[in-house]
N, C-alpha and C positions, 0 to 999 in steps of 0.2 A: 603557643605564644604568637603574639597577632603580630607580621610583619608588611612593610610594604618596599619587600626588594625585589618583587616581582614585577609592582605593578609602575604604570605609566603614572608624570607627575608634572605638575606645574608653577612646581615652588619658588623655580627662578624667575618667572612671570610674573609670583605673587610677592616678590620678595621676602620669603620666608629662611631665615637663616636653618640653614639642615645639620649634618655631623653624622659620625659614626658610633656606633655602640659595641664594642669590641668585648666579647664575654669565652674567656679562656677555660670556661669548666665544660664548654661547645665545643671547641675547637677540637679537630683531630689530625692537625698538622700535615692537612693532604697537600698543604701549599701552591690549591689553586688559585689563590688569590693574588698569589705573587705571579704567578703564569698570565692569567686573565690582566694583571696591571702591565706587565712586561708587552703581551701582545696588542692590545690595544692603543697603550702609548707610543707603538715601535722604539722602545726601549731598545738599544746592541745589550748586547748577554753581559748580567753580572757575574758572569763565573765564566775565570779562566781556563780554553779549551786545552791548555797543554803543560804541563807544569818542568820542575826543573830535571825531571829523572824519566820525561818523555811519555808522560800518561794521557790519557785521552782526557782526562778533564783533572786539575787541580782541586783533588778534595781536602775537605779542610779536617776530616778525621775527627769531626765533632756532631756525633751520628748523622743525620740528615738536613744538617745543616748548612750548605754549601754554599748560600747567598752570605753569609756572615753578617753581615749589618746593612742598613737601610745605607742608599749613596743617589751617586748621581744617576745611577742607573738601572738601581735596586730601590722604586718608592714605595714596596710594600714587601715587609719581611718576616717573616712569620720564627718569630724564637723561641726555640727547643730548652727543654728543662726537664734534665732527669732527677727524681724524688725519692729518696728511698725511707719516705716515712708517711704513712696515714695520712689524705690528704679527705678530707669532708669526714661524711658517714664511712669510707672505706673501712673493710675489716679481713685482713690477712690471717688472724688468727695468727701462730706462734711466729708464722714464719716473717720475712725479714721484709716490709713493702716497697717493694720496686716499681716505679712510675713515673710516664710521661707527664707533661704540661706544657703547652704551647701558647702563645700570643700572638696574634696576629698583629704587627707595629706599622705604624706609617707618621706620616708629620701630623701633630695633636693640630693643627690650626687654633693655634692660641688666639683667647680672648685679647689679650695685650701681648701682642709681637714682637720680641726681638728685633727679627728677620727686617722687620716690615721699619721699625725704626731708624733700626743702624744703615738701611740701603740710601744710599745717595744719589742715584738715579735717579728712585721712581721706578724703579721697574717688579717689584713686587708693592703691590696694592691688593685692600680685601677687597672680593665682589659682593653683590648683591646677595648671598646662598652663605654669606659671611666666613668665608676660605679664604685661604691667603695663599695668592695666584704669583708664580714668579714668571715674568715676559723675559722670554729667552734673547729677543732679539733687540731687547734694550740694554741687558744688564751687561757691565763691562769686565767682567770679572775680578773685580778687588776686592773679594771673598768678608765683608765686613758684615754679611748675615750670616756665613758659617759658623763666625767666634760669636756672636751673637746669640744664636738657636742653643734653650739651652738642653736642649733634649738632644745636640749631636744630630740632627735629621737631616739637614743641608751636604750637599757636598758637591767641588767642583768637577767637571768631565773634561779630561784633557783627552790630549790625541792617543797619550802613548797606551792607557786603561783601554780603550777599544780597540787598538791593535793587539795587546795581550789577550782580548776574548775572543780572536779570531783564528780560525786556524793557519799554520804557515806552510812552506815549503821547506821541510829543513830545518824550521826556525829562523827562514825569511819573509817579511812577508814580499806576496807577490803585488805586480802592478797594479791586478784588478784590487786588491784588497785596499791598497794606499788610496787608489779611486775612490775607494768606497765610502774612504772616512768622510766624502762630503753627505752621504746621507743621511749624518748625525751634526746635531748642534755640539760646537765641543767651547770650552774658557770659561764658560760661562758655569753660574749656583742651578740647580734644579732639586728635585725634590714634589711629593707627590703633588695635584692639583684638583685634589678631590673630584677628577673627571668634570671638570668644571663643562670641556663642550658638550660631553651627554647631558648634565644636567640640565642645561640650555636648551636642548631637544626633548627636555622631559624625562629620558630613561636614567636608568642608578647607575652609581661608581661599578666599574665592570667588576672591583673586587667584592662586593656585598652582593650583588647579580651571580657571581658563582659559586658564593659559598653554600655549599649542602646544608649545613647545620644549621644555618642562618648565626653562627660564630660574629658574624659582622653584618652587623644590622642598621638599613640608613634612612632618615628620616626626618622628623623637623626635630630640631636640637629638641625644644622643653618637652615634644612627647619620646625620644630618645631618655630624657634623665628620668620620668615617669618608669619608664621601662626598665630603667636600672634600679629602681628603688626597691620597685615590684621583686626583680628577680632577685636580689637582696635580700626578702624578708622570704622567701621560698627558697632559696640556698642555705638559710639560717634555718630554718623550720626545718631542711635536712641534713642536718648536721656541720654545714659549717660556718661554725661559730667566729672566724673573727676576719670573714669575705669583707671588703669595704671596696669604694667607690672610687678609683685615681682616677681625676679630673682636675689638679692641681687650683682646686676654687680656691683652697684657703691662703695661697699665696699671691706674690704680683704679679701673675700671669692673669690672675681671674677667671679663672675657669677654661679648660680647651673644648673645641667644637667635635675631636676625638677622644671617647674615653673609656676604660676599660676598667671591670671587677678584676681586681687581684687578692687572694688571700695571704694575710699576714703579711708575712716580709718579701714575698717575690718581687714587688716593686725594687728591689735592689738585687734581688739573685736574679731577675732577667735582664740586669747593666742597666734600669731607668734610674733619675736621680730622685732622690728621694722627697726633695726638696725643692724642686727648680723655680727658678726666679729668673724676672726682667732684667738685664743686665742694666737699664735705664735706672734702677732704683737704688743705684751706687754712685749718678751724676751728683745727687745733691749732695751727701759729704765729701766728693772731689774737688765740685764751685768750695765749697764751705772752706776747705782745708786751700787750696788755692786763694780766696780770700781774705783768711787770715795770716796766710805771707806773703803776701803784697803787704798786707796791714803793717805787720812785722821789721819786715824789711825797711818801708818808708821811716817806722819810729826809728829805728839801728841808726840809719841814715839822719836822720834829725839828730838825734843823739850826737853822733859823731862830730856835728859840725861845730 
C-alpha cells in the first residue's frame, strides 16, 4: 500500500488540505504514536507517576491501557478492545476467539467545528492544511470548546494534573518541581494540532512518521478517502463483510479531516458517538422556540389589558 509518511512535502505551501487515515485492522497497539506525539510536542506525562497505595505508576488495570483517554496532555491515544468472537476471515475453529483491536484516536479535525464556533477569542482558527489549530496563548480558558467537541477531544491543563504526573517527595512536591510547572502552558483547552509546525517545514505528523505498519497514514485528504475505499473493497474481498468508513460525512459535521475503518459496531464499543453532530444545529429551534415566546407573551399581555 503506497504511503507518503516517509516522504518530505509541500502541502502547506501549496495549500492542500491533508488528514489522517486511521486503519485499526494495521494497528498493533505498540503506541508509538502516542510516545512520538508526547515527545515532540513536549507534552508533561499523561499518566500518573504514583498512585494512592504508593506504586510507581497509576495503572488503570485496563490491559495496556494506561493513557485512558485523549486530554490536554494525551493528543493521540491509541484504544484497546478485547474481542472474543471472529473478527474478518479469522477462524479458531471450536475453540472460544480471543482478540485484540486497537485505534489509534486523535481530534477528527472537523469539517464543521464545534470547537472553532463556540470559541470566543479567536484563538482556534482552521490553517491552511485545513486543521483546526488551537493558540495557547490567546485562549482564556472558558472551556466553551470543550462542551462543544462532540467527539469529547478537548480538554483543559490545570496546574494540579501536572503535578500529579510528577514524581514527589513523600507525596510533596518539591521546590524544583513547583518551578517546573512554568515549562508547561496550563488554563487553557489543548488538544492535538496535526503537527501543524512540521507540516510547515514540510515533514509528517511525528504520529504517522512512527508508525511501523503505516496504521496511520498522512496525506492529501481526497487521496487519503481514495485510500480508504480501496482498502475497503480488499478488507471485504477478505472477509469482512460489514468494515465501513467513520468519517461522520453523513451528518453536520460534514465530514472530518481524521478518519478511520471500523467494523460493525466498534464505533460505539471503542466509546466514539455514534452519531456526532455540530452543536450549532440546535441554535435554530432555540431562536425559533425563543421567538415564539416573546410572541406569546406579548399576545398574554395584550390580552390582559
Amino acid at each position: 500500500m503506497a504511503s507518503s509518511n516517509q516522504d518530505r512535502h509541500t502541502f502547506a505551501q501549496d495549500g492542500i488540505t491533508t488528514g489522517f487515515f486511521m486503519d485499526p485492522t494495521l494497528c498493533i497497539g505498540c503506541n508509538a504514536c502516542e510516545l512520538a506525539c508526547q515527545v515532540w510536542n513536549e507534552l508533561p506525562p499523561s499518566v500518573p507517576t504514583t498512585d494512592r497505595r504508593g506504586s510507581d505508576f497509576a495503572w488503570s488495570g485496563g490491559c495496556d491501557d494506561n493513557t485512558r483517554a485523549l486530554g490536554a496532555s494525551s493528543w493521540r491515544h491509541v484504544k484497546s478492545l478485547e474481542v472474543d468472537e471472529n473478527v474478518g476471515p479469522q477462524d479458531t475453529g471450536p475453540e472460544v476467539a480471543v482478540g485484540w483491536t486497537f485505534l489509534s484516536d486523535s481530534c477528527r479535525h472537523c469539517e464543521v467545528a464545534g470547537c472553532l464556533e463556540a470559541c470566543p477569542t479567536g484563538s482556534i482558527f482552521r490553517t491552511e492544511i485545513g486543521s483546526v489549530y488551537i493558540q495557547d496563548d490567546v485562549c482564556n480558558g472558558c472551556g466553551y470548546c470543550i462542551v462543544s467537541c462532540p467527539f469529547g477531544v478537548i480538554d483543559q491543563r490545570n496546574p494540579s494534573d501536572i503535578l500529579a504526573s510528577q514524581p514527589t517527595d513523600n507525596g510533596i512536591p518539591g521546590e524544583a518541581l513547583l518551578g517546573g510547572l512554568a515549562e508547561y502552558s496550563v488554563g487553557g483547552a489543548f488538544k492535538c494540532t496535526s503537527c501543524y509546525d512540521r507540516q510547515l517545514d514540510g515533514l509528517t505528523p511525528a504520529c504517522a512518521k512512527t508508525c511501523p505498519t503505516k496504521a496511520i497514514q498522512f496525506g492529501p485528504l481526497d487521496e487519503l478517502r481514495q485510500r480508504a475505499r480501496l482498502r475497503i473493497e480488499t478488507l471485504r474481498e477478505r472477509g469482512y463483510k460489514d468494515v465501513r468508513l467513520d468519517d461522520s460525512s453523513q451528518t453536520s459535521i460534514g465530514g472530518t479531516h481524521a478518519f478511520s475503518l471500523l467494523p460493525g459496531d466498534y464505533a460505539e464499543r471503542f466509546g466514539l458517538p455514534p452519531h456526532p453532530e455540530s452543536p450549532t444545529i440546535y441554535l435554530r429551534d432555540a431562536w425559533l422556540s425563543a421567538f415564539l415566546t416573546i410572541v406569546l407573551t406579548f399576545a398574554l399581555c395584550v390580552l390582559a389589558l
